[in-house]
N, C-alpha and C positions, 0 to 999 in steps of 0.2 A: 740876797735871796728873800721874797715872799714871805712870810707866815704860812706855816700847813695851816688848811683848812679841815676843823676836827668834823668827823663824821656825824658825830652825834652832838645837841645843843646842851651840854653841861651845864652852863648857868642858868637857863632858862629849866632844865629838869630839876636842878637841886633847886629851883623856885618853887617850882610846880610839887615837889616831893614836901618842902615846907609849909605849903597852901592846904594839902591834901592832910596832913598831920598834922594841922593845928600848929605851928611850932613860930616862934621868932628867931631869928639868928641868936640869940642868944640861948636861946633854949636849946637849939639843933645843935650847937656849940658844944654845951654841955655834957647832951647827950653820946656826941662823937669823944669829949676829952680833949677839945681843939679848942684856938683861940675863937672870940667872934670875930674879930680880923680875918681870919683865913677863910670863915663862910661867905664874908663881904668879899675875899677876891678871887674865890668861887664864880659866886653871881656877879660879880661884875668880868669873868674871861682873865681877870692877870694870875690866874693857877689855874689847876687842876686835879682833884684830887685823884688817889692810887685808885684802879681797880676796886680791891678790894673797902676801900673807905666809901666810895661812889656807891656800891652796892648797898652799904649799910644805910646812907642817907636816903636811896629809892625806897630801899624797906621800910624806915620808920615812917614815909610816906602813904604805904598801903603798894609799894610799888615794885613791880619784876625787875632787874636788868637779865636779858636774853640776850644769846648769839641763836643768829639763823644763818642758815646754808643758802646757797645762791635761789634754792628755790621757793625759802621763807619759812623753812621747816626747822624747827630747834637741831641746834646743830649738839650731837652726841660727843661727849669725851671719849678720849681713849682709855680703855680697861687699862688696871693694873694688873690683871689675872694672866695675861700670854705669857710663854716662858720666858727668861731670859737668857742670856748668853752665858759664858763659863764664868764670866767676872760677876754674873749678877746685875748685867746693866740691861737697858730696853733694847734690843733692836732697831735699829734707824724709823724713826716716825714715819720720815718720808718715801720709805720703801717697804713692799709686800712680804708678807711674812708667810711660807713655806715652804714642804718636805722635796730633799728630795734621794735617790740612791747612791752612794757611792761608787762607780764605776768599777773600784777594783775589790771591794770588800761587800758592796751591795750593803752597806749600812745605813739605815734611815737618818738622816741627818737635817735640821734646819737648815732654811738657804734665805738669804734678800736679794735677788737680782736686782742688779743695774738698771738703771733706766729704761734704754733701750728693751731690754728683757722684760722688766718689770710690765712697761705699756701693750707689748703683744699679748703676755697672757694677763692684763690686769682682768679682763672678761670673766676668769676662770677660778681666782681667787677666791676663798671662803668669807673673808672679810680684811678689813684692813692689817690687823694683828689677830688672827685668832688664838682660842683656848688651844691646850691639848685635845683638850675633848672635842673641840671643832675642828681640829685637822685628825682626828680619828674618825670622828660622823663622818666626814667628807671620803676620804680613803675607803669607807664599810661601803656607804651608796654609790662610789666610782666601782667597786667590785661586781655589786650587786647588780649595777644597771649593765654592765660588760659581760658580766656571767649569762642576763638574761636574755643580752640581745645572741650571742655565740648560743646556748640553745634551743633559741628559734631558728639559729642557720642550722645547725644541725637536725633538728625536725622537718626542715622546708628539703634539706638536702638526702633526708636516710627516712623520711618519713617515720619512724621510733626513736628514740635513742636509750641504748641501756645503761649512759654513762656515767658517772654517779653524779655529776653537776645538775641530773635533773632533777636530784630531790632536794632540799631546803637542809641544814644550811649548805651550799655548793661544794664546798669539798675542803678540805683540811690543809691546802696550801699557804702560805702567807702570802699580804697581798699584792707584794712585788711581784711575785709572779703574774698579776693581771697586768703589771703593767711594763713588761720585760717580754721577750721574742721566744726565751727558754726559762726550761724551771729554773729557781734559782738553789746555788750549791746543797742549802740545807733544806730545799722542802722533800720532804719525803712521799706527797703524793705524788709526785712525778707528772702531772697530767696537763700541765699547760702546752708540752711539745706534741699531745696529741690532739688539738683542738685541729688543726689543719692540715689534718693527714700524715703524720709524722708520729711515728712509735707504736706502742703497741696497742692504741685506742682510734686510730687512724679510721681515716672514710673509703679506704679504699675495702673493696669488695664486698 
């Protein structure tokens, strides 16, 4: 097999990082805690140093080391802030992080779909991993916008409507219920079965 071919020119930046900082291999040396050996096989490609020793040597240069995203633009870490799981671990890096209802209990629950899953609604997602607080902003404004478009149907359809969704904040249901066909067991406004003619807030007559 080949030699991989590194991306980036290591011996020639840890030159160029010593040029720019004044420095001799002897002195970079020092300053790292390293031998001046290992700078020489640095600059001449028989090593490499870690990540993080690389950084240190760009900097006493006057120098960045940057990661950019495919489109050139610094590429962002992942927050430690998103919730985690019962153990206390992250959530799969490489899958979307969240809510959704339990079927039988209707309980808000985290979810990471599948791949397959994940790529259909990746569109829809709030971010990679969000906060709590950003998968609750997100759930407020999926109400919001549902609440407002359901009453301009009902204005376009009853030309008034007296039903309490028109006034601010829309009504005292939780928000499953916007995003469920019926109320759900515990809300006590009852009014999401009457958005479509069904109960006793209905468009009939």
């Amino acid at each position: 097999m080949g030699e991989t071919k590194l991306l980036v020119d290591v011996p020639g930046l840890v030159r160029r990082a010593r040029r720019e900082g004044d420095l001799s291999q002897r002195e970079l040396a020092a300053l790292l805690g390293v031998d001046q050996a290992t700078v020489s096989r640095w600059e001449t490609g028989q090593a490499v140093p870690d990540v993080l020793t690389f950084a240190r040597v760009l900097a006493l240069g006057g120098l960045d080391l940057a990661v950019l995203d495919a489109e050139g633009e610094p590429a962002v870490p992942m927050s430690e802030a998103p919730p985690r799981d019962g153990q206390g671990r992250h959530y799969p890096a490489h899958l979307d992080l969240g809510e959704e209802y339990h079927p039988v209990t209707w309980e808000l629950r985290l979810t990471t779909p599948h791949r397959r899953r994940r790529d259909a609604r990746r569109t829809l997602c709030v971010a990679d991993h969000p906060t709590r607080a950003e998968l609750d902003a997100a759930r407020r404004r999926g109400r919001e916008e549902r609440c407002a478009q359901r009453v301009a149907e009902l204005h376009a359809r009853r030309g008034t409507c007296g039903h309490p969704h028109t006034e601010e904040p829309p009504c005292s249901c939780p928000v499953g219920c916007e995003e469920q066909a019926r109320s759900l067991p515990a809300c006590g406004c009852r009014c999401e079965s009457g958005w479509l003619g069904e109960g006793p807030v209905g468009l009939a007559g």
